[in-house]
C-alpha positions in Angstrom: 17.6 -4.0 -33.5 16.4 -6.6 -30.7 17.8 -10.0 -31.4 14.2 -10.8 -31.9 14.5 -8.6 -34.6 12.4 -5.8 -33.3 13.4 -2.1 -32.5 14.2 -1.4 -29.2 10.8 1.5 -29.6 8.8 -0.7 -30.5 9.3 -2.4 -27.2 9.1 0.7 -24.9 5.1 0.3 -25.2 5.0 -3.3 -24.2 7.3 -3.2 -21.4 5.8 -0.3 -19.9 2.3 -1.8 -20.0 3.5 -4.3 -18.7 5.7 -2.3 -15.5 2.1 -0.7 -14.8 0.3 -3.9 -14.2 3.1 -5.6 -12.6 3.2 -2.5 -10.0 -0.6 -2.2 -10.0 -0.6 -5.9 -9.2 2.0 -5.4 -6.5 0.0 -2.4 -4.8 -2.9 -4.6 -4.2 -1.1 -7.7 -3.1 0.9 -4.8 -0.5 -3.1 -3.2 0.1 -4.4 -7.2 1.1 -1.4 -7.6 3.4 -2.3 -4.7 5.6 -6.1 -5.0 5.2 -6.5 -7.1 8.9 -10.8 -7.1 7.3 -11.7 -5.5 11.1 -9.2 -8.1 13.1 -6.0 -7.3 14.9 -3.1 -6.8 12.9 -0.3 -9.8 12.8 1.6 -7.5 15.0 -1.0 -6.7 18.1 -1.8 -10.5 18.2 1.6 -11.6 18.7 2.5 -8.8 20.8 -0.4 -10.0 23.0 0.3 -13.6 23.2 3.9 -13.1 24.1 2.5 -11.0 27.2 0.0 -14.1 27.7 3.0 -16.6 28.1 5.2 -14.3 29.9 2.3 -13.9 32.7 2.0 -17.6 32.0 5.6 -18.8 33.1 5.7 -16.6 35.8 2.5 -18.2 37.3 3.9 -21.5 37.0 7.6 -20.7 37.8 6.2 -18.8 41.0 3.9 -22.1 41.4 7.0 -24.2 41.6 8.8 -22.0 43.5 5.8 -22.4 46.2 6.1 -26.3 45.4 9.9 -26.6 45.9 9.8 -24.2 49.1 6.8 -26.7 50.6 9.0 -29.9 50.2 12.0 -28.3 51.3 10.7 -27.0 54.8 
């Protein structure tokens, strides 16, 4: 006996109901994670600004190299 004074059998039933919905539960919050609704994934966007600031600081770090060249001469 349980200390709550059931059988451990008696149990099975409830705690695997209960397994089932906690995994069915835990499929659809994995499903809504991945489910981008038709817009990029979290992935492809920041992929894609991390290109957009690379070609960013090399715009202005070539800009200030044009900069530091004109006071220079």
């Amino acid at each position: 006996m349980t200390p709550s004074g059931r059988h451990q059998s008696q149990d099975r039933p409830a705690k695997q109901a209960r397994f089932v919905t906690d995994l069915g539960l835990l499929g659809g919050v994995l499903l809504a994670a991945v489910d981008t609704v038709g817009r990029p994934s979290v992935g492809w966007q920041a992929r894609r600004a991390a290109k957009q600031a690379k070609k960013v600081a090399a715009h202005a770090r070539d800009a200030v190299a044009d900069r530091v060249s004109d006071l220079s001469s």
